[in-house]
Jmol script that loads the backbone (N, CA, C; Angstrom):
load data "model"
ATOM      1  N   UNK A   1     -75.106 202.369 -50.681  1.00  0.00           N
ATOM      2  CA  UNK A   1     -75.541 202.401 -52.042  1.00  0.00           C
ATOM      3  C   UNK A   1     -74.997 201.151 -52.714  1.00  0.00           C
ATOM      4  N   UNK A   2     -76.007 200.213 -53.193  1.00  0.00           N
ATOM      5  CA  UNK A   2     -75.441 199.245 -54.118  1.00  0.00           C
ATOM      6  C   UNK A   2     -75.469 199.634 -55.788  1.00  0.00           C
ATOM      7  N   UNK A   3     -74.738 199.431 -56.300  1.00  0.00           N
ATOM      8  CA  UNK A   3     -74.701 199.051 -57.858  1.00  0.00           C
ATOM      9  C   UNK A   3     -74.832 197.656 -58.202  1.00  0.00           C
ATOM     10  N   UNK A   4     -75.589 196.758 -59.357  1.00  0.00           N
ATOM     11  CA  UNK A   4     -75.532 195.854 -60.306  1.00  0.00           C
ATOM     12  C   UNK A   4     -75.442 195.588 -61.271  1.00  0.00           C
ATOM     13  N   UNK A   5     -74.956 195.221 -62.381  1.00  0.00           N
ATOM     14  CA  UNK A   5     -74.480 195.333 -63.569  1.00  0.00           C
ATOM     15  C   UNK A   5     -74.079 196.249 -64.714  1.00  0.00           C
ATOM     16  N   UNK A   6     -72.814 196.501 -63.980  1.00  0.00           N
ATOM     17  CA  UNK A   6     -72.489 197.889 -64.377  1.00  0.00           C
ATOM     18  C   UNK A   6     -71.936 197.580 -65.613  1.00  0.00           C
ATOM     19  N   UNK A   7     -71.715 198.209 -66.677  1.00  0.00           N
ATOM     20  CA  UNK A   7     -70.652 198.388 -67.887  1.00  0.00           C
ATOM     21  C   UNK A   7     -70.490 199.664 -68.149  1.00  0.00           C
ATOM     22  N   UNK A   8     -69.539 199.806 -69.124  1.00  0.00           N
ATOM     23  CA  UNK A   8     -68.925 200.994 -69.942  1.00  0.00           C
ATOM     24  C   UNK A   8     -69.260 200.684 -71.395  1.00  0.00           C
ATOM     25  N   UNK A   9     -69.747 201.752 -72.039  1.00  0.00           N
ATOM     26  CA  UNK A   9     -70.361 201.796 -73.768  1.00  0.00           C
ATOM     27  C   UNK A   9     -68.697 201.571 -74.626  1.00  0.00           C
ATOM     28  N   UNK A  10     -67.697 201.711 -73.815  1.00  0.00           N
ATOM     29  CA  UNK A  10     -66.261 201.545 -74.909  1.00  0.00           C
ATOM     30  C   UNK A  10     -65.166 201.539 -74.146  1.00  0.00           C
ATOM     31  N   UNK A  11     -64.933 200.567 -73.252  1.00  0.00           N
ATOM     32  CA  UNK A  11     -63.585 200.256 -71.990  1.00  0.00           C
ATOM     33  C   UNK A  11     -64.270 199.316 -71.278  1.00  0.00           C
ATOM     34  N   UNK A  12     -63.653 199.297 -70.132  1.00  0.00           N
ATOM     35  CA  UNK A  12     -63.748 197.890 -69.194  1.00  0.00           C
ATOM     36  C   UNK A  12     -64.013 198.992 -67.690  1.00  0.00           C
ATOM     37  N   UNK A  13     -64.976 198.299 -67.647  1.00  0.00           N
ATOM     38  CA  UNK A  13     -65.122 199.033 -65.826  1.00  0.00           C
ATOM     39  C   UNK A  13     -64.660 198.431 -64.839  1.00  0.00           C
ATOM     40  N   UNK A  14     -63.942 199.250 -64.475  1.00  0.00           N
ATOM     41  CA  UNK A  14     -63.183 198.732 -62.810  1.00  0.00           C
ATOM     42  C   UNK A  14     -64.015 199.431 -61.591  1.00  0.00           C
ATOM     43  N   UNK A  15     -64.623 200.782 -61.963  1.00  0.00           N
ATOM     44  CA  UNK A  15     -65.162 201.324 -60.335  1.00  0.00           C
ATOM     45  C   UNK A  15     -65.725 202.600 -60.670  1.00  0.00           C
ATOM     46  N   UNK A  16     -66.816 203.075 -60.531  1.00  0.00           N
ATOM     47  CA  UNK A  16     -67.478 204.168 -60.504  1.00  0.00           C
ATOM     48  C   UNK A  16     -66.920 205.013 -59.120  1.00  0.00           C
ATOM     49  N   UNK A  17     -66.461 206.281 -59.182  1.00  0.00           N
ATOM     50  CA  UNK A  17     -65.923 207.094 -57.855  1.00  0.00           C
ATOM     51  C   UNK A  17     -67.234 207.865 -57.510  1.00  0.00           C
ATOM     52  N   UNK A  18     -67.526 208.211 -56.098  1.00  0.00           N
ATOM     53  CA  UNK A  18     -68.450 208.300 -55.637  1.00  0.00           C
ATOM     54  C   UNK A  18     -68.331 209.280 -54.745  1.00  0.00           C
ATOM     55  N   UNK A  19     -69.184 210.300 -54.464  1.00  0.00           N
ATOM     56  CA  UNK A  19     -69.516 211.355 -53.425  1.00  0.00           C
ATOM     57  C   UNK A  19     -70.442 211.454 -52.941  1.00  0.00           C
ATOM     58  N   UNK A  20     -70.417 211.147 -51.566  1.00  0.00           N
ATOM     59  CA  UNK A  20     -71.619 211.954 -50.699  1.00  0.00           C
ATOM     60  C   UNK A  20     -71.154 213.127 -50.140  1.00  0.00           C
ATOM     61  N   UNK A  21     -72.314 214.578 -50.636  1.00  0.00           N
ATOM     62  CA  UNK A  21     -72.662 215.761 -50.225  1.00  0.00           C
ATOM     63  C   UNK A  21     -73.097 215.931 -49.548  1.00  0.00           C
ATOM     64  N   UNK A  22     -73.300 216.997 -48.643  1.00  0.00           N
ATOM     65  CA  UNK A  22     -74.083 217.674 -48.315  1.00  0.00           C
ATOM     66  C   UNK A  22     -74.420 218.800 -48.263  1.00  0.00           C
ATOM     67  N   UNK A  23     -76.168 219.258 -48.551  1.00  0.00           N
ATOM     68  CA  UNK A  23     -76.190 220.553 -49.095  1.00  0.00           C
ATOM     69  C   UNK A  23     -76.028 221.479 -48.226  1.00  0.00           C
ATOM     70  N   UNK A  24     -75.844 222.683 -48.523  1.00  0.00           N
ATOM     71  CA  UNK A  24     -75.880 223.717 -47.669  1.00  0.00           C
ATOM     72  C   UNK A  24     -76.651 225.004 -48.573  1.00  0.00           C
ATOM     73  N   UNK A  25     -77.639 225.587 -48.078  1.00  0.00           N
ATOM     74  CA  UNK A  25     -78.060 226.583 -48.318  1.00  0.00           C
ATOM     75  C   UNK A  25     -77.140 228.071 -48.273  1.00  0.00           C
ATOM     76  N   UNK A  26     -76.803 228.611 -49.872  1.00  0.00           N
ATOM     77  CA  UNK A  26     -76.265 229.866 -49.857  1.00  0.00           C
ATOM     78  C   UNK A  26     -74.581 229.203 -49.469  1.00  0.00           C
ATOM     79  N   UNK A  27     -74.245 227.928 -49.438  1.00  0.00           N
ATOM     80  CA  UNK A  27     -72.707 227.834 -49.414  1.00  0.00           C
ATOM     81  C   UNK A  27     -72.914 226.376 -50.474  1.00  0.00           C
ATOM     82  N   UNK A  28     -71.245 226.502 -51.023  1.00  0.00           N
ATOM     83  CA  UNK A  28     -70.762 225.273 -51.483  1.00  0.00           C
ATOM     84  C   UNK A  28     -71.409 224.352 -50.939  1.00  0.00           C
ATOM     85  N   UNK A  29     -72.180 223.149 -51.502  1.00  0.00           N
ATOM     86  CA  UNK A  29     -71.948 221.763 -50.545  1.00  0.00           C
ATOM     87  C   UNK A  29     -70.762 221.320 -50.648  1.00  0.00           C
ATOM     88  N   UNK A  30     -70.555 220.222 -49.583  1.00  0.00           N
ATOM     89  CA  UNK A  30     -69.456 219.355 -49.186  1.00  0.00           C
ATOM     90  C   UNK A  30     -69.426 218.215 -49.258  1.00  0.00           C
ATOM     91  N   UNK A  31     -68.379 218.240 -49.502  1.00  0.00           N
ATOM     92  CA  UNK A  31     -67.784 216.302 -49.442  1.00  0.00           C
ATOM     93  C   UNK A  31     -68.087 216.022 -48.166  1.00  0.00           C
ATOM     94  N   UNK A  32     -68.742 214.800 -47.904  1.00  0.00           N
ATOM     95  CA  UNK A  32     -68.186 213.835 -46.566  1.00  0.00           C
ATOM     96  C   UNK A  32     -67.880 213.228 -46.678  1.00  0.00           C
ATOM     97  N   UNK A  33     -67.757 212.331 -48.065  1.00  0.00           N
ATOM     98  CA  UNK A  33     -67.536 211.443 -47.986  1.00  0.00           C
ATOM     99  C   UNK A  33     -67.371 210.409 -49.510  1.00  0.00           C
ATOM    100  N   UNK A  34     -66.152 209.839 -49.663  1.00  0.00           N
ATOM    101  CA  UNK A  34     -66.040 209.309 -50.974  1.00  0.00           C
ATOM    102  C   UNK A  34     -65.753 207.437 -50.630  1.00  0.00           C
ATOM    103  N   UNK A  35     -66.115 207.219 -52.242  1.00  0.00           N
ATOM    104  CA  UNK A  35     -65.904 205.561 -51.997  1.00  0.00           C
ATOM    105  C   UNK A  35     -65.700 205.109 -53.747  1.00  0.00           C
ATOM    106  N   UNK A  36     -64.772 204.623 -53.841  1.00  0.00           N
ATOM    107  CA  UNK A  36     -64.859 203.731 -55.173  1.00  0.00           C
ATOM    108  C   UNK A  36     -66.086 202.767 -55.324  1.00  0.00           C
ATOM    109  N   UNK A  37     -66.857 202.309 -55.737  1.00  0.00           N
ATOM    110  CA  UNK A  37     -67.841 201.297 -56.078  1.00  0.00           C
ATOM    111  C   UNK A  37     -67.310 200.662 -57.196  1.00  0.00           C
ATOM    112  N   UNK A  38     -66.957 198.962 -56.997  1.00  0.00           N
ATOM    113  CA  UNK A  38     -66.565 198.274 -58.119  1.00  0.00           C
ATOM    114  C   UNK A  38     -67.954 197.035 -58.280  1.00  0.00           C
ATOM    115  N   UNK A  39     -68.518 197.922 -58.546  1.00  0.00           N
ATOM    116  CA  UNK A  39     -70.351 197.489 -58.647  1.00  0.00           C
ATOM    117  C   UNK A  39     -70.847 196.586 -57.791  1.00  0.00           C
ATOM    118  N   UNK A  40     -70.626 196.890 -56.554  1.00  0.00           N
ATOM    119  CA  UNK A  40     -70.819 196.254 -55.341  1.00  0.00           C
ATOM    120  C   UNK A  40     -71.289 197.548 -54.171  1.00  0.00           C
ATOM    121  N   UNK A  41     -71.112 196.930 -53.192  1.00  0.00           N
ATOM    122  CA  UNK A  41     -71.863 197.926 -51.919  1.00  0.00           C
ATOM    123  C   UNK A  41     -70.846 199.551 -51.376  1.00  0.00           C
ATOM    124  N   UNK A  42     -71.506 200.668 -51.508  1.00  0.00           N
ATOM    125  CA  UNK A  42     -70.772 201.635 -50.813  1.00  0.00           C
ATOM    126  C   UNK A  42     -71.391 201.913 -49.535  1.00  0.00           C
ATOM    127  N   UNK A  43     -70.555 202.077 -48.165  1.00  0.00           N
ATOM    128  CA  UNK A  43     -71.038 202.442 -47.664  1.00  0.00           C
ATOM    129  C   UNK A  43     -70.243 203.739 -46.857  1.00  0.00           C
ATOM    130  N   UNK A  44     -71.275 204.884 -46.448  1.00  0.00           N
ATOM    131  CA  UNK A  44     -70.827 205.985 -46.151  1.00  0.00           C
ATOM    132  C   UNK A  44     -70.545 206.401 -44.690  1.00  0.00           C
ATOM    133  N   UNK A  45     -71.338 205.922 -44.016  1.00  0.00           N
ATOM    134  CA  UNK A  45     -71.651 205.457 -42.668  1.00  0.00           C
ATOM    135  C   UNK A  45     -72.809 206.357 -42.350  1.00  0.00           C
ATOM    136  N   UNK A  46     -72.591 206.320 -40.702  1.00  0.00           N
ATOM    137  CA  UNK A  46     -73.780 207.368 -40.305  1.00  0.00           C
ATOM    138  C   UNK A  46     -73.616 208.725 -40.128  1.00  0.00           C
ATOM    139  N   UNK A  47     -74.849 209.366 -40.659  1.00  0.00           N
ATOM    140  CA  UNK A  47     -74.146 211.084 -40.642  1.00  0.00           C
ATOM    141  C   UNK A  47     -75.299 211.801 -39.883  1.00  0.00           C
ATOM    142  N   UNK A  48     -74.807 212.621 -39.587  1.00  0.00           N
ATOM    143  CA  UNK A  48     -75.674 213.874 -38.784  1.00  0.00           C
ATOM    144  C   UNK A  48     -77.178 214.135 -39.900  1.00  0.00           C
ATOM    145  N   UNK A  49     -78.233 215.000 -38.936  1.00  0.00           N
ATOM    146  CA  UNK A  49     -79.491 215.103 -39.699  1.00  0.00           C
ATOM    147  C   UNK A  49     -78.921 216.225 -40.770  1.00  0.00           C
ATOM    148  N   UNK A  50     -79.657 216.003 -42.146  1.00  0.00           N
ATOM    149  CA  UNK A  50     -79.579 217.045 -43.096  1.00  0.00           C
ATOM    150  C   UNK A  50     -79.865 216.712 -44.195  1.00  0.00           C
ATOM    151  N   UNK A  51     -79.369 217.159 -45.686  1.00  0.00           N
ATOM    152  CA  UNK A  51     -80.047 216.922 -46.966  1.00  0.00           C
ATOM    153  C   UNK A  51     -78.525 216.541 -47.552  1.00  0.00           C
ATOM    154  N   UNK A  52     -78.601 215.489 -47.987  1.00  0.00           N
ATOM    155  CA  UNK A  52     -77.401 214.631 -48.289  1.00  0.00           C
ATOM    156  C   UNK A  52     -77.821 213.960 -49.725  1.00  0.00           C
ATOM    157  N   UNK A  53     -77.104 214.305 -50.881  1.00  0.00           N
ATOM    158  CA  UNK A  53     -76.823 213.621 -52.028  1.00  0.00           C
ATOM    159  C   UNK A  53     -75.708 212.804 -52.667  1.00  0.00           C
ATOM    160  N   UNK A  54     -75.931 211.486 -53.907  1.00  0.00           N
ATOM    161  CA  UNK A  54     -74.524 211.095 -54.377  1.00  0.00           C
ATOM    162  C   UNK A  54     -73.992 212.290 -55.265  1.00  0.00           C
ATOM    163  N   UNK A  55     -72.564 212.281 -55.709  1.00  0.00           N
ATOM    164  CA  UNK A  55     -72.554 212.653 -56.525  1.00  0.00           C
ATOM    165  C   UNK A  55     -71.468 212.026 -57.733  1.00  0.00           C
ATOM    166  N   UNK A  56     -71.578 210.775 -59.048  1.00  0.00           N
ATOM    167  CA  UNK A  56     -70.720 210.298 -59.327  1.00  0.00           C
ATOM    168  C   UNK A  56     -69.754 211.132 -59.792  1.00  0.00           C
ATOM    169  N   UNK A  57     -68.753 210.613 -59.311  1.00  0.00           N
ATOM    170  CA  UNK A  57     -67.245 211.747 -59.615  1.00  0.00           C
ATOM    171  C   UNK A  57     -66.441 211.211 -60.671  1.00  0.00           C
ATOM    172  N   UNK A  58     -66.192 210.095 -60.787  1.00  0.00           N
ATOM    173  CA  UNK A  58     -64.899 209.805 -61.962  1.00  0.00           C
ATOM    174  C   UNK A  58     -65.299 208.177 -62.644  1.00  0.00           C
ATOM    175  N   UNK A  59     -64.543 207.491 -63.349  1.00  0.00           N
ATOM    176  CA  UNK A  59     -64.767 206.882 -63.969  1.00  0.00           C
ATOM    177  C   UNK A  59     -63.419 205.768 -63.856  1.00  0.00           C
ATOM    178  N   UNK A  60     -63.195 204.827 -62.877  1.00  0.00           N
ATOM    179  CA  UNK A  60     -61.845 204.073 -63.000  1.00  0.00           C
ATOM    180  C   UNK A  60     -60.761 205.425 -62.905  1.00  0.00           C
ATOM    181  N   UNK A  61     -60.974 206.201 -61.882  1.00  0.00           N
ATOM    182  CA  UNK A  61     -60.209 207.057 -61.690  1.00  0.00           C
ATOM    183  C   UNK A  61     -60.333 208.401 -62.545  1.00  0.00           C
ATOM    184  N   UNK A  62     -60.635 208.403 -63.415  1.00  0.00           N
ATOM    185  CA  UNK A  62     -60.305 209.601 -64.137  1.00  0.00           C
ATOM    186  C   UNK A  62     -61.941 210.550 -64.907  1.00  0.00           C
ATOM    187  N   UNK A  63     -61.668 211.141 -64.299  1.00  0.00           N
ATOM    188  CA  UNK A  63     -62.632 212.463 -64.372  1.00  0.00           C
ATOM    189  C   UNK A  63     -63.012 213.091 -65.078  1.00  0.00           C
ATOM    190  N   UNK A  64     -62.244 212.913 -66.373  1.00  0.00           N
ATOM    191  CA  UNK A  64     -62.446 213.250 -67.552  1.00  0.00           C
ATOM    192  C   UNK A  64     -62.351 212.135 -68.655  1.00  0.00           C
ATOM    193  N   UNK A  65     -63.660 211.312 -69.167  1.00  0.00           N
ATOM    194  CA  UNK A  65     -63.727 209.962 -70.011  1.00  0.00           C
ATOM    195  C   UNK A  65     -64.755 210.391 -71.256  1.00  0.00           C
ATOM    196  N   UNK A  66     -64.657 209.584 -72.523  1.00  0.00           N
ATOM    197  CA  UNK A  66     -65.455 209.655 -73.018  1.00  0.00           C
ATOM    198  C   UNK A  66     -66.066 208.580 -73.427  1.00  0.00           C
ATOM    199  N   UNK A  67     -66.909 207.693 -72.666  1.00  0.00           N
ATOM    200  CA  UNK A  67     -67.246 206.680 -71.883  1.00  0.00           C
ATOM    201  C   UNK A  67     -68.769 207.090 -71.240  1.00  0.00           C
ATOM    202  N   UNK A  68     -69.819 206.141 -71.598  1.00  0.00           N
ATOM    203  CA  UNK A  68     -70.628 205.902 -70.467  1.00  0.00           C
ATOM    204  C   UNK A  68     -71.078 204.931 -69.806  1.00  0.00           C
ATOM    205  N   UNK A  69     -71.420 205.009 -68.703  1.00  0.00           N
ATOM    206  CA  UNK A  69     -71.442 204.071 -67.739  1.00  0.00           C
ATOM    207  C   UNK A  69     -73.087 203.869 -67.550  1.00  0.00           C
ATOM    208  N   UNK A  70     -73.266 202.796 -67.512  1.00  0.00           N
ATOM    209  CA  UNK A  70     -74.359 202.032 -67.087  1.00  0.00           C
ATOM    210  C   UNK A  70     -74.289 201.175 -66.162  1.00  0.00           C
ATOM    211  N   UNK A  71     -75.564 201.450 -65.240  1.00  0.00           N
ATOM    212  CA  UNK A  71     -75.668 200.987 -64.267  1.00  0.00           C
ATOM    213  C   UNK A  71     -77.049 199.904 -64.385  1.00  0.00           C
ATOM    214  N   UNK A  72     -77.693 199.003 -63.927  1.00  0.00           N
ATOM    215  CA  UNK A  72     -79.180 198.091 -63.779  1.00  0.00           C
ATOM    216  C   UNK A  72     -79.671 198.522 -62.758  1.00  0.00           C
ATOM    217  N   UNK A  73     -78.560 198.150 -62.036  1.00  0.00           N
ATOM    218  CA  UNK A  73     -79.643 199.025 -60.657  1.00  0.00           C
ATOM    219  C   UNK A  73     -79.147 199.402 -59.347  1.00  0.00           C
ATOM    220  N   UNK A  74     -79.462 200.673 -58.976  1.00  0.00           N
ATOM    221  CA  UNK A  74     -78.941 201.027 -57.990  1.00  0.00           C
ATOM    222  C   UNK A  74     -79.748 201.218 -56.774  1.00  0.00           C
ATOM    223  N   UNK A  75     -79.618 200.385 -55.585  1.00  0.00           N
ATOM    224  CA  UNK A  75     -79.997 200.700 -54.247  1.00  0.00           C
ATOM    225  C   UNK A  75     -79.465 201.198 -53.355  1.00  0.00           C
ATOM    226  N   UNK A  76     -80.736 202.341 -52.801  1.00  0.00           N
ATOM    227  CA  UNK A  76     -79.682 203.134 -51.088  1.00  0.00           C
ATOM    228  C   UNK A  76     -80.509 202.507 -50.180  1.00  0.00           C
ATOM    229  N   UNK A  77     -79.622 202.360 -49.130  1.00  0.00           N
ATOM    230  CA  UNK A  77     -80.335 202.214 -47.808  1.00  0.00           C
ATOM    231  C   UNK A  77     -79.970 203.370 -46.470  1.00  0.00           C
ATOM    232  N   UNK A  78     -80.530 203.217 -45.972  1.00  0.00           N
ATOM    233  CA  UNK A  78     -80.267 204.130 -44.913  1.00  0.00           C
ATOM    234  C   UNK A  78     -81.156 203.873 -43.416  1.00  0.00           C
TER     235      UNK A  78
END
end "model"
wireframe off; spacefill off
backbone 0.3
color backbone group
């Protein structure tokens, strides 16, 4: 997953925190997998077949901001 021109509406962005899920039918999904993005490339690696989402988690660490983040543009590859 790439990010490009990221900002924050009221702070300084250092790194969007990042989750890849995966779903599970009738259970919790799961983490596989996390990555800071400091608006540059995440990568998750290769994963088994299934239904896999991001999910952004925190904000320069902290999980609770009152702050939004903008992104220009975001690409996945796979």
């Amino acid at each position: 997953m790439k990010f490009s021109g990221c900002s924050v509406d009221n702070g300084r962005f250092t790194y969007a925190g990042l989750q890849l899920k995966k779903a599970r039918p009738a259970l919790p999904d799961t983490v596989v997998n996390r990555d800071n993005n400091y608006c540059d490339t995440s990568s998750f690696g290769d994963k088994a077949a299934g239904t896999y989402y991001f999910h952004y988690a925190n904000l320069n660490g902290q999980d609770s901001v009152s702050a939004y983040l903008t992104v220009n543009s975001v690409a996945v590859r796979y």
